[in-house]
Structures are given as C-alpha cells and as structure tokens.
N, CA and C atoms of all chains as a GROMACS GRO file, in nm:
protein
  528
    1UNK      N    1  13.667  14.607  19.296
    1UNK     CA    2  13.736  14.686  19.400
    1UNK      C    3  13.870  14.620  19.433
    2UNK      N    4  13.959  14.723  19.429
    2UNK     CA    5  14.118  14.660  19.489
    2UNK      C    6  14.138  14.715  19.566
    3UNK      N    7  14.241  14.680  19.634
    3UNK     CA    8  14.338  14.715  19.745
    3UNK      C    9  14.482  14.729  19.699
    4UNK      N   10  14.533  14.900  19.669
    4UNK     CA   11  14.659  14.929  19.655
    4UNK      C   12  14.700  14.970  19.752
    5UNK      N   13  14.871  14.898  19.772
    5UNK     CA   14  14.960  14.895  19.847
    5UNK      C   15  15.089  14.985  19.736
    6UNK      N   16  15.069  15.137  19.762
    6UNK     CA   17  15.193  15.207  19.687
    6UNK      C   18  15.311  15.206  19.765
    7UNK      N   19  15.466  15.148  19.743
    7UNK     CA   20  15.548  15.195  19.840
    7UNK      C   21  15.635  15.328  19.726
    8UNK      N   22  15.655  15.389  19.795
    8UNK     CA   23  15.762  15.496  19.737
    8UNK      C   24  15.878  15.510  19.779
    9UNK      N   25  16.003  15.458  19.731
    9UNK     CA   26  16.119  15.441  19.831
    9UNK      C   27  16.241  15.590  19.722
   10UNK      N   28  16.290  15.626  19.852
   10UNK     CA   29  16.435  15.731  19.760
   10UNK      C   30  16.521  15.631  19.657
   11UNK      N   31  16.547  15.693  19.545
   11UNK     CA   32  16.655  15.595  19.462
   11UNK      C   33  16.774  15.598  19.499
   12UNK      N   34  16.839  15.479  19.480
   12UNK     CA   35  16.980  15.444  19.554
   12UNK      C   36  17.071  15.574  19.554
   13UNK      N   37  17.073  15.629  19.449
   13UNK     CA   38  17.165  15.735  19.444
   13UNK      C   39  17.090  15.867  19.517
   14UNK      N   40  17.047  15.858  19.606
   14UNK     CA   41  17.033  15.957  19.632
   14UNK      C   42  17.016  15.945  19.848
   15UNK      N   43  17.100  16.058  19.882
   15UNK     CA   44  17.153  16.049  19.979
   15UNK      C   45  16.999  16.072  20.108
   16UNK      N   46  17.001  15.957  20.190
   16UNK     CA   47  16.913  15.960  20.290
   16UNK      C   48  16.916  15.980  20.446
   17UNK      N   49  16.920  16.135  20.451
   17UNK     CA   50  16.968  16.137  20.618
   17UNK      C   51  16.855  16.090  20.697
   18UNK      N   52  16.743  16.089  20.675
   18UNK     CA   53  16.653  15.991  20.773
   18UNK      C   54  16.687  15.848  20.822
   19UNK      N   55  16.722  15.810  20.703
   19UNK     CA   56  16.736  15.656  20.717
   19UNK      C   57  16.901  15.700  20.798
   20UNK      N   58  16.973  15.773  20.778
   20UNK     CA   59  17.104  15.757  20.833
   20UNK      C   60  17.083  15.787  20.998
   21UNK      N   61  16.993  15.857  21.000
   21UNK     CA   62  16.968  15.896  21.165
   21UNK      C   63  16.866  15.745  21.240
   22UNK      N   64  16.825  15.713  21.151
   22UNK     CA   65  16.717  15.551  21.186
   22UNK      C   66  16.815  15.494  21.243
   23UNK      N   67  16.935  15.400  21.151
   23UNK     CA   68  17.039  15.380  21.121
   23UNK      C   69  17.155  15.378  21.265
   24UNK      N   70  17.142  15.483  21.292
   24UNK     CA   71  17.229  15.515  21.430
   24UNK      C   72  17.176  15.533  21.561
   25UNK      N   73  17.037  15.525  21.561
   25UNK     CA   74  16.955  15.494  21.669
   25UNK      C   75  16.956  15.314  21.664
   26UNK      N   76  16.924  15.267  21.591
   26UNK     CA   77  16.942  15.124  21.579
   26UNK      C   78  17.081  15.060  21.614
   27UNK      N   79  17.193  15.129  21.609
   27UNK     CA   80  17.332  15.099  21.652
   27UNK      C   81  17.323  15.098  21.814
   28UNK      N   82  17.282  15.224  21.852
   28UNK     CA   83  17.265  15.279  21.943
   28UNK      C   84  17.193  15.170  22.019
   29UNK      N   85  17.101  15.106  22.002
   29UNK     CA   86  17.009  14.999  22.093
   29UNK      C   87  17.090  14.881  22.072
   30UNK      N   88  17.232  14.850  22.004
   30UNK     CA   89  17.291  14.730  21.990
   30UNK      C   90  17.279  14.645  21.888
   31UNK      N   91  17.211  14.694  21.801
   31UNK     CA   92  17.169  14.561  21.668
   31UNK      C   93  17.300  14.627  21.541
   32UNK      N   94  17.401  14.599  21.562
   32UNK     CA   95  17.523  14.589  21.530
   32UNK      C   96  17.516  14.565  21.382
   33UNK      N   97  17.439  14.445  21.376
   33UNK     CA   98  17.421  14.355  21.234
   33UNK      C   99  17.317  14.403  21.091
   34UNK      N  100  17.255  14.556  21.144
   34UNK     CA  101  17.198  14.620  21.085
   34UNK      C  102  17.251  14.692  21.014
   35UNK      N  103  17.263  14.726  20.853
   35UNK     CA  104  17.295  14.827  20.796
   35UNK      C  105  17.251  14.894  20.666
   36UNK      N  106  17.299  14.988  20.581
   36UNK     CA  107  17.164  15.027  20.513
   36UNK      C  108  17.075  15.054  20.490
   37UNK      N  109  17.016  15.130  20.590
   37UNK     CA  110  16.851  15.183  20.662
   37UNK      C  111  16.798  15.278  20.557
   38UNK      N  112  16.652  15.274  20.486
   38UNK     CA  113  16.659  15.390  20.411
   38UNK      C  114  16.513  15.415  20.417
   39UNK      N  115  16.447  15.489  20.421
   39UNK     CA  116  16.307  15.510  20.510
   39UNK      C  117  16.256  15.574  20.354
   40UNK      N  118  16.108  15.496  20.367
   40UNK     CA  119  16.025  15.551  20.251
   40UNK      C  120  15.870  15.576  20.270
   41UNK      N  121  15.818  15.575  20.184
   41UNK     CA  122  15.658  15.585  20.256
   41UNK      C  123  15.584  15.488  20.200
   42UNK      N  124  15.471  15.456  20.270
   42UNK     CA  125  15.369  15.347  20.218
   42UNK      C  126  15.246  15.390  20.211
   43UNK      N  127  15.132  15.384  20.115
   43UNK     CA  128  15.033  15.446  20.102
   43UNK      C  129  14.963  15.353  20.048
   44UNK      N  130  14.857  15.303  20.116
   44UNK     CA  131  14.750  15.203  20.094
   44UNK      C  132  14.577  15.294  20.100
   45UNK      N  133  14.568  15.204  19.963
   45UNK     CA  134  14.426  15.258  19.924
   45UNK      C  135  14.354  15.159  19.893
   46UNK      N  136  14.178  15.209  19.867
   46UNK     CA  137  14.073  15.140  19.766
   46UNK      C  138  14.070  15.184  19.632
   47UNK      N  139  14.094  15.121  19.551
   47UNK     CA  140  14.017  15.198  19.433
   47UNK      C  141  13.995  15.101  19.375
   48UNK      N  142  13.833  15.138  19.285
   48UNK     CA  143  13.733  15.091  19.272
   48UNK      C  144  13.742  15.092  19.088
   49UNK      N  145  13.742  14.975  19.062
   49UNK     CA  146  13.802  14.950  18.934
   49UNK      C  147  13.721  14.794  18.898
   50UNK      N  148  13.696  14.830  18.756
   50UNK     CA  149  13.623  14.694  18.725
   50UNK      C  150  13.716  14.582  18.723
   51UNK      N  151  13.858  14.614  18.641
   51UNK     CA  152  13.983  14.479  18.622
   51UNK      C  153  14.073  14.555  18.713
   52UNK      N  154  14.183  14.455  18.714
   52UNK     CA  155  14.320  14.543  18.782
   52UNK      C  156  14.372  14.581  18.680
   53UNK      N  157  14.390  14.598  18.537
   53UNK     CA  158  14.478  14.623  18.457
   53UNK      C  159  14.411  14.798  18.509
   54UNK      N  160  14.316  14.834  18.469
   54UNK     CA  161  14.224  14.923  18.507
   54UNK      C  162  14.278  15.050  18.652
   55UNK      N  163  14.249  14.918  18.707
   55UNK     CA  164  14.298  14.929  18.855
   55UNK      C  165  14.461  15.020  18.885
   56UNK      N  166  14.542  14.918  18.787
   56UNK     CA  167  14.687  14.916  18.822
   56UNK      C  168  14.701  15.076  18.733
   57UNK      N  169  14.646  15.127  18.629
   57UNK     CA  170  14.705  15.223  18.564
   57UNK      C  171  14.614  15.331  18.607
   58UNK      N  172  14.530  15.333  18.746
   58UNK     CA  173  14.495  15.449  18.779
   58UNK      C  174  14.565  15.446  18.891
   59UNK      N  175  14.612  15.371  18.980
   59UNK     CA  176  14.705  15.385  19.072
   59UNK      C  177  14.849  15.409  19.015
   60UNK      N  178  14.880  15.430  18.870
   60UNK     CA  179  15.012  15.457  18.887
   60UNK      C  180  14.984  15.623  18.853
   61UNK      N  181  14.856  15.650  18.805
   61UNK     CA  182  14.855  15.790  18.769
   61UNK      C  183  14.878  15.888  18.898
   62UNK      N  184  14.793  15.814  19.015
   62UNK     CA  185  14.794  15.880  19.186
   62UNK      C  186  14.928  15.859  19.174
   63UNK      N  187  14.977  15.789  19.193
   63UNK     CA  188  15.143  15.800  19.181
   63UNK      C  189  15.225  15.853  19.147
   64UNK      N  190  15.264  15.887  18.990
   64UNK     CA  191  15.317  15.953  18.919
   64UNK      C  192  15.307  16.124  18.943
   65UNK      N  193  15.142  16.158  18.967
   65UNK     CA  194  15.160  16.279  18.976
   65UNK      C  195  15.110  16.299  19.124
   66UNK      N  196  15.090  16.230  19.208
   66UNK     CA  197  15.063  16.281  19.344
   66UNK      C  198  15.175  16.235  19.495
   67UNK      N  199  15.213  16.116  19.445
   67UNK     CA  200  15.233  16.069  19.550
   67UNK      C  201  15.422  16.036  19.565
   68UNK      N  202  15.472  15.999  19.442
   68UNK     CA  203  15.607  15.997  19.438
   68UNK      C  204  15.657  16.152  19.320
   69UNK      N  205  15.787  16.195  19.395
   69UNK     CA  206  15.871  16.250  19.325
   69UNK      C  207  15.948  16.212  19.192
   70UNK      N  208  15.933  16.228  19.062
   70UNK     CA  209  16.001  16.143  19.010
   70UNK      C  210  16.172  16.159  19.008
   71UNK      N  211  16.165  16.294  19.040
   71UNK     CA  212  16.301  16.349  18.992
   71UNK      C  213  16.402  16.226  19.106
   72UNK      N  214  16.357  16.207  19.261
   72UNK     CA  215  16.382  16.137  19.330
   72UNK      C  216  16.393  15.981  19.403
   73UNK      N  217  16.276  15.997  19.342
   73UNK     CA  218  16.171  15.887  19.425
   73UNK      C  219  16.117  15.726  19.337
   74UNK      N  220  16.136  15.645  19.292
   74UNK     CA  221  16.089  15.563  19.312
   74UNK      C  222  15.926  15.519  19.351
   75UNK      N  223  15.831  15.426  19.236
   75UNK     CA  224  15.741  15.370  19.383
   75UNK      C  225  15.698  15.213  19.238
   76UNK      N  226  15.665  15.173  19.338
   76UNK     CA  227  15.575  15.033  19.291
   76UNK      C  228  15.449  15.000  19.389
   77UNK      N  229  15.383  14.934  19.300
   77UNK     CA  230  15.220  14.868  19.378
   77UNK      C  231  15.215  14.785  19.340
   78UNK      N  232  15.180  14.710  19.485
   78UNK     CA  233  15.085  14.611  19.468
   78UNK      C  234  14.968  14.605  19.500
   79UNK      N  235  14.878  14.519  19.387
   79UNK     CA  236  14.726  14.544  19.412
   79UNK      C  237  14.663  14.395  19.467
   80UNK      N  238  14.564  14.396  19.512
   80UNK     CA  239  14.491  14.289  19.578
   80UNK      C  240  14.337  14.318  19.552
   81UNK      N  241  14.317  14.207  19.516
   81UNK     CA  242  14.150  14.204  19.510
   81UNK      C  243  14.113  14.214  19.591
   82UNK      N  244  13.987  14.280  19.642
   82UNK     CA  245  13.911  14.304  19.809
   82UNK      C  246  13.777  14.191  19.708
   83UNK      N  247  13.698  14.188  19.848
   83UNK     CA  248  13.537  14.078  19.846
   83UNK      C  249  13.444  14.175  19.774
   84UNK      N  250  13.457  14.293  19.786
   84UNK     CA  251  13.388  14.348  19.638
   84UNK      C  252  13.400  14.323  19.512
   85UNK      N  253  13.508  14.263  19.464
   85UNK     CA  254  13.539  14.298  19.305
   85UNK      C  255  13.404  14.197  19.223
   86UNK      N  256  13.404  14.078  19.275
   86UNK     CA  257  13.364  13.963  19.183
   86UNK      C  258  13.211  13.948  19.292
   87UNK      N  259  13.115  13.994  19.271
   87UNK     CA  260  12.994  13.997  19.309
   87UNK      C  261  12.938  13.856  19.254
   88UNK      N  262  12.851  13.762  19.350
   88UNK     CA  263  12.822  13.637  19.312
   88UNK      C  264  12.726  13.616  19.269
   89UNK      N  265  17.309  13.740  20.458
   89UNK     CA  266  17.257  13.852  20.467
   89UNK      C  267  17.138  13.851  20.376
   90UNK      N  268  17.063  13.935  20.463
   90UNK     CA  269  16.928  13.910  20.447
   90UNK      C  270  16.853  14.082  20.403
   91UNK      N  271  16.743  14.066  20.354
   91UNK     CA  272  16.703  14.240  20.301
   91UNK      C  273  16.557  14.246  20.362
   92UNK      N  274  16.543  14.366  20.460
   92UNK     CA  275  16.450  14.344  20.547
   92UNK      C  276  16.388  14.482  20.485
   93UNK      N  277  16.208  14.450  20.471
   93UNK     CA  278  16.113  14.554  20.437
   93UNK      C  279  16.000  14.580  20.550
   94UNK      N  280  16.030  14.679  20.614
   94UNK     CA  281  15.950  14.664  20.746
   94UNK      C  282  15.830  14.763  20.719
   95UNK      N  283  15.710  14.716  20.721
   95UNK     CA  284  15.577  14.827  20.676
   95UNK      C  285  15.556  14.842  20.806
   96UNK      N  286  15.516  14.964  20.818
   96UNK     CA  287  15.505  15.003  20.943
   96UNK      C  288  15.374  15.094  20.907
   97UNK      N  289  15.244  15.064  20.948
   97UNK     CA  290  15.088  15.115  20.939
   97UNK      C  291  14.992  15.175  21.051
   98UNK      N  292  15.012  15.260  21.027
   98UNK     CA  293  14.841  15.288  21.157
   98UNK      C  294  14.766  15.212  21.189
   99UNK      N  295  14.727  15.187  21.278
   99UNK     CA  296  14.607  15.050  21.309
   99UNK      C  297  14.467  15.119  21.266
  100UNK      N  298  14.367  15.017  21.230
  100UNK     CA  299  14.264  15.054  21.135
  100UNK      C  300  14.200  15.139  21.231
  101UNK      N  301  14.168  15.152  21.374
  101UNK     CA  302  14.099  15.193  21.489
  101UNK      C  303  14.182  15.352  21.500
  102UNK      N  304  14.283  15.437  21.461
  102UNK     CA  305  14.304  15.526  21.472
  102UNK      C  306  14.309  15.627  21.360
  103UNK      N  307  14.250  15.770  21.413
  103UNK     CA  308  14.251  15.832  21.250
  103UNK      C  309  14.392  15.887  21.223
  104UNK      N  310  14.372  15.898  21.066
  104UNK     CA  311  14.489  15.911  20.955
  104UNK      C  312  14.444  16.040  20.945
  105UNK      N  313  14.475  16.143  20.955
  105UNK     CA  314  14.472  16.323  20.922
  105UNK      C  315  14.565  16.307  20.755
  106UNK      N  316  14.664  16.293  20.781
  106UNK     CA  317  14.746  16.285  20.642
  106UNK      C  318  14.723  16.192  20.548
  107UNK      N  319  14.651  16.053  20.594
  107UNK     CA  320  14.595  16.022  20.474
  107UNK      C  321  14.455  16.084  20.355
  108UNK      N  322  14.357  16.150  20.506
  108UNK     CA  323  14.275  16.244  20.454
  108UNK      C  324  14.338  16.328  20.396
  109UNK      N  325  14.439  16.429  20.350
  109UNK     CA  326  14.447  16.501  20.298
  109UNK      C  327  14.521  16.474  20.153
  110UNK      N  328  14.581  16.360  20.149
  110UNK     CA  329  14.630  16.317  20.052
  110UNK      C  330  14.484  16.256  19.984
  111UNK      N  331  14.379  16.218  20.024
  111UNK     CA  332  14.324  16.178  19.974
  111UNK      C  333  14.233  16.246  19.898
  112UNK      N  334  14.196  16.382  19.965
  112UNK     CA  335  14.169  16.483  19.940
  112UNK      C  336  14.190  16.533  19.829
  113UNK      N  337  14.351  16.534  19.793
  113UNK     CA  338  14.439  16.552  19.694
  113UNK      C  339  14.390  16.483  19.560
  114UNK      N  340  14.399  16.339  19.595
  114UNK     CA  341  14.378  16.250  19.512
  114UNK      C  342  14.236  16.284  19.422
  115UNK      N  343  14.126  16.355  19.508
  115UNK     CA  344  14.047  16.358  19.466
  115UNK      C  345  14.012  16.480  19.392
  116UNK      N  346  14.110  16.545  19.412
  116UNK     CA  347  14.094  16.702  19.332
  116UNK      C  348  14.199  16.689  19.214
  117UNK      N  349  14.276  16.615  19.196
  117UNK     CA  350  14.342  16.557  19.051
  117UNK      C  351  14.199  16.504  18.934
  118UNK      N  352  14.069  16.472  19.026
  118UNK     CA  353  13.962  16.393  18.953
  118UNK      C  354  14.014  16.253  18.949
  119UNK      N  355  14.066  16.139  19.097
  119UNK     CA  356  14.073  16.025  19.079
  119UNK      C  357  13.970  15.992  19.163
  120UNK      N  358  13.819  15.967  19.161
  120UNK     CA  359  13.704  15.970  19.260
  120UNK      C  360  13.717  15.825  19.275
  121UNK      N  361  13.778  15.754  19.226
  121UNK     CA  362  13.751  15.615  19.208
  121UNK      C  363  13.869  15.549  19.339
  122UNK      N  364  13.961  15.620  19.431
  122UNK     CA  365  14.005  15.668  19.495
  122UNK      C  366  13.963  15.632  19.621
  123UNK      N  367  14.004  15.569  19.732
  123UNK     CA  368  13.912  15.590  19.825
  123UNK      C  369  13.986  15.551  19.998
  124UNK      N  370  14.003  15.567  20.104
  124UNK     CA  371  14.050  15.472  20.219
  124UNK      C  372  14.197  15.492  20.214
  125UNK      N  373  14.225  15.631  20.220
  125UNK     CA  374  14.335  15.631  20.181
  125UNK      C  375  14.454  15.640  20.301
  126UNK      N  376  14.560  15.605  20.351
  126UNK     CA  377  14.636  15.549  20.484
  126UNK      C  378  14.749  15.538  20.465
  127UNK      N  379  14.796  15.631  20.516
  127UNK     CA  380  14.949  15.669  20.496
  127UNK      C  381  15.019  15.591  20.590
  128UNK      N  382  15.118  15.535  20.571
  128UNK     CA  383  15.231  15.410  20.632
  128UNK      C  384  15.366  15.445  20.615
  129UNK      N  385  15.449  15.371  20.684
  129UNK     CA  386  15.634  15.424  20.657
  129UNK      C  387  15.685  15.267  20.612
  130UNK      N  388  15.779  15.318  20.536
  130UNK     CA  389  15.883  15.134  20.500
  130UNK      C  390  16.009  15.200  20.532
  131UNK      N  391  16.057  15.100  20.593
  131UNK     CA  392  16.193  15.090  20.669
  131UNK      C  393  16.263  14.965  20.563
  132UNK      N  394  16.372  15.004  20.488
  132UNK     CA  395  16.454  14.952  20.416
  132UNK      C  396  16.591  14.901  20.475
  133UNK      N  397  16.631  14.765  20.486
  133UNK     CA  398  16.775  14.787  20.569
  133UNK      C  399  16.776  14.596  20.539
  134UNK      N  400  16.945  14.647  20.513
  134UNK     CA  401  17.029  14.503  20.533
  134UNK      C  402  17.042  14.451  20.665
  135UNK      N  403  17.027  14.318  20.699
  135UNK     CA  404  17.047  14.249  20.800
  135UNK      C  405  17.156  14.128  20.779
  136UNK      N  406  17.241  14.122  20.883
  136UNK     CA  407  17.364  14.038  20.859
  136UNK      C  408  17.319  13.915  20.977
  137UNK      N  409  17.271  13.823  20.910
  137UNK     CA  410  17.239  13.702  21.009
  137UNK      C  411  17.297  13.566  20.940
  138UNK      N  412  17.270  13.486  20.989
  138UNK     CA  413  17.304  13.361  20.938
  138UNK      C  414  17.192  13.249  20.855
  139UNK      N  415  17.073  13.313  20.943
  139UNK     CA  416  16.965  13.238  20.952
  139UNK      C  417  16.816  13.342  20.918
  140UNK      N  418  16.754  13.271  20.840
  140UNK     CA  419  16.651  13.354  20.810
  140UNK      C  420  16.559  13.407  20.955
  141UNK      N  421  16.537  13.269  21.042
  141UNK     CA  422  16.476  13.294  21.151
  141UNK      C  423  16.537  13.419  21.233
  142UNK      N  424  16.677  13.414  21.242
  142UNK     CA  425  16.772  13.467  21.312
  142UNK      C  426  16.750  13.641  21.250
  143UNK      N  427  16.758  13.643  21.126
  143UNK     CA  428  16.702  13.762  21.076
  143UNK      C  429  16.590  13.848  21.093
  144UNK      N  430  16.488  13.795  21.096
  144UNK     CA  431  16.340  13.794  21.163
  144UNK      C  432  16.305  13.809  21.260
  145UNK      N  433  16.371  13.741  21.376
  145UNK     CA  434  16.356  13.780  21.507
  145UNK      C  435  16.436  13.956  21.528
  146UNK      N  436  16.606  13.972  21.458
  146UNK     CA  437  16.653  14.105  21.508
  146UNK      C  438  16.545  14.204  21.431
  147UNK      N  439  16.526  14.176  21.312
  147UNK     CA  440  16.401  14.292  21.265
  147UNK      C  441  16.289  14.324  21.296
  148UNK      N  442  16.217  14.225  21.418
  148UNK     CA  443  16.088  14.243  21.458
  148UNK      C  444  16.173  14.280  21.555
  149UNK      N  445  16.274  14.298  21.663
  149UNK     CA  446  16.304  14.338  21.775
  149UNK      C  447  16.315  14.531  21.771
  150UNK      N  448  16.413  14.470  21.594
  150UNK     CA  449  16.392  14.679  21.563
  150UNK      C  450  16.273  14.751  21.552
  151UNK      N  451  16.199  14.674  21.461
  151UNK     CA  452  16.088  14.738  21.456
  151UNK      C  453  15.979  14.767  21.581
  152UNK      N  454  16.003  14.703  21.688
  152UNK     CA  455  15.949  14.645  21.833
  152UNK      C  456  15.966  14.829  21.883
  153UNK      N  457  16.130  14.779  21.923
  153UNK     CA  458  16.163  14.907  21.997
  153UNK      C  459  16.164  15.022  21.909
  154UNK      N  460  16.202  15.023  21.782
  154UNK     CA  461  16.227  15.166  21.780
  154UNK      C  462  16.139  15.215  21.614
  155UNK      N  463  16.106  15.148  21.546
  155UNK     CA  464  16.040  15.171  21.453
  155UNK      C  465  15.868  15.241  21.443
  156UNK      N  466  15.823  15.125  21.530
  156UNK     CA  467  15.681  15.133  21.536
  156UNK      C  468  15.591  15.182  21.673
  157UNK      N  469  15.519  15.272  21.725
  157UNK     CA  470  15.510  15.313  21.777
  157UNK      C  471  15.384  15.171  21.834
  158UNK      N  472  15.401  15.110  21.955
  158UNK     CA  473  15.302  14.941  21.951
  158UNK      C  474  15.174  15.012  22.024
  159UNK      N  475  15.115  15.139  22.043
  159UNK     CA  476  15.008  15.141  22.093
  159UNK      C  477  14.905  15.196  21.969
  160UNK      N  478  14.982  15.280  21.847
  160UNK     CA  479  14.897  15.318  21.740
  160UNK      C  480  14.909  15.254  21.602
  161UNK      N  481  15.048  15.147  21.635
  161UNK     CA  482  15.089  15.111  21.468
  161UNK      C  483  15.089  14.964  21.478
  162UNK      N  484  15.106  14.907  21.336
  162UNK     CA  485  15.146  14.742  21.341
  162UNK      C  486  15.242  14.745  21.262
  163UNK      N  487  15.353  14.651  21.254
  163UNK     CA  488  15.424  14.622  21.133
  163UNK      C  489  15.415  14.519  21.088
  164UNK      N  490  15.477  14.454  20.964
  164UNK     CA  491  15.512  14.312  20.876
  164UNK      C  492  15.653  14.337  20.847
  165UNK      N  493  15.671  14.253  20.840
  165UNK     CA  494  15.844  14.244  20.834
  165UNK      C  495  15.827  14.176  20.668
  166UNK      N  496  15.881  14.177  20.590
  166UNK     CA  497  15.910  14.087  20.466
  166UNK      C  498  16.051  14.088  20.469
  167UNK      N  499  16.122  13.963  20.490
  167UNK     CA  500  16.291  13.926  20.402
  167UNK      C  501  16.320  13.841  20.327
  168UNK      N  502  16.402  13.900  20.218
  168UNK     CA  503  16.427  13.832  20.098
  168UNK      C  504  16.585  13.780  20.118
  169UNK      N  505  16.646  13.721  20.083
  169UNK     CA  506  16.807  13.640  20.107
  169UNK      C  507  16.908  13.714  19.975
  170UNK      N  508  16.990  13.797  20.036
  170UNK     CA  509  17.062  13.839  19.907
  170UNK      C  510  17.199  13.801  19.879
  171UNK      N  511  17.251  13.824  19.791
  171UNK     CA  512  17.354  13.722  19.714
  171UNK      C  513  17.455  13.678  19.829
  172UNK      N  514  17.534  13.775  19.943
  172UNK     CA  515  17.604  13.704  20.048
  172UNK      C  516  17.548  13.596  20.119
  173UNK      N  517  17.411  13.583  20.126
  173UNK     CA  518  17.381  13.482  20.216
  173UNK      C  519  17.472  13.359  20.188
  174UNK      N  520  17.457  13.306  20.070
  174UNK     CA  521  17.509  13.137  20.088
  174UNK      C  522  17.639  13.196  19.962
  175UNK      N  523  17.765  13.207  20.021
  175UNK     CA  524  17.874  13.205  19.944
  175UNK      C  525  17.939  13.036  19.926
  176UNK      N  526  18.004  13.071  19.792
  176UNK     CA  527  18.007  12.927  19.714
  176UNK      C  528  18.087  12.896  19.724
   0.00000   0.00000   0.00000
C-alpha cells in the first residue's frame, strides 16, 4: 500500500488568472516580496499496489486520463510507503 | 529568492465531497486499487527574502491569512533557494 501525493500545476506558458487574483490579494495584505503566484491542485490518495514501480504507473494512469489536462496541465507524484505495504 | 510550494489540505476530520467524486471517477475508469481519495490546492509563488527563515515565516504568514482556511485546512510550506539567492 502507498500513499500518492499527485500535484497538477498549469504549464508556465500558460496564462493563470487565479493565481493572478491570489497574487493581488497577497499585495493587498502587504507581503510586497511575493511574486509569481500560480495555483494548482493536489490530490492525495491510497493505492494499493504490491511495489511502487506498480504503484507509480497506476497513479500516472489516474493522472493522465483523470486528473490532469494534458493539453495544459502538468502533474508529478510522489509516492510513500504507508505500514501496510511490508507485512511482518 | 526563494520558491515557495504551499499544500494546502482538508484536515483528515472533515468530509471531502469532491474527493468522493473524483474518486468515484477513478473508479469507473476500473482503477479499484484506488482508494482515500482528497482533494488539496498548491499555491506556487516566488518569495524575495534574504534568509531562508525570513522566507518561511512571510509564507506561513500568507498562507495563515489568506490561503488556508485554519478551521477546516492545514498547510506545509516547502522552499527551495533559486539561482538569485546567493549572487556571485
């Protein structure tokens, strides 16, 4: 059993008015020294996999076709072993 | 300057509606192996500090006030040091 951590972030080239409205609320409270805001999503799961190699190429399939855009979007995971995997 | 990744998560004690349905999703693709599924936001953004600490503190202050909602969410801050930090 693992623990995936998918983030899916917009690719640089591509224009982010969320993050630009984040961005100017954060000005707005004074943190001056902030810039480049670009808002993405994070999607943490179980999946239940004997290896991570296993693991890692069924979480990129949720990925690929469920969870990131490709035309847009970006994503990477990281996986973590949970206290299930290795039974004693 | 510093590159700040702010995860911003539901706390385990409140329900996820949109992770259920993504998960839902997940599971009607046929990924059963799938499971706990918890939808989160990442906040992407340059920080202009001097000091890593100094960095850390304004990004937990953003994420404080205006990122994370502190009665249903948690965040982690991760920063990495990018090439302006130490000019040669």
């Amino acid at each position: 059993m693992f623990h995936a951590t998918v983030s899916v972030t917009l690719r640089s080239s591509i224009l982010d008015p969320q993050g630009k409205a984040v961005e100017h609320g954060i000005h707005s409270l004074g943190f001056d020294a902030v810039a480049n805001v670009r808002m993405g999503k994070l999607i943490e799961m179980d999946v239940d996999a004997a290896t991570e190699a296993e693991a890692r190429h069924m979480a990129e399939e949720v990925a690929r076709k469920l969870l990131a855009n490709p035309v847009m979007e970006d994503f990477r995971i990281v996986l973590t072993p949970t206290e299930r995997t290795v039974p004693s």
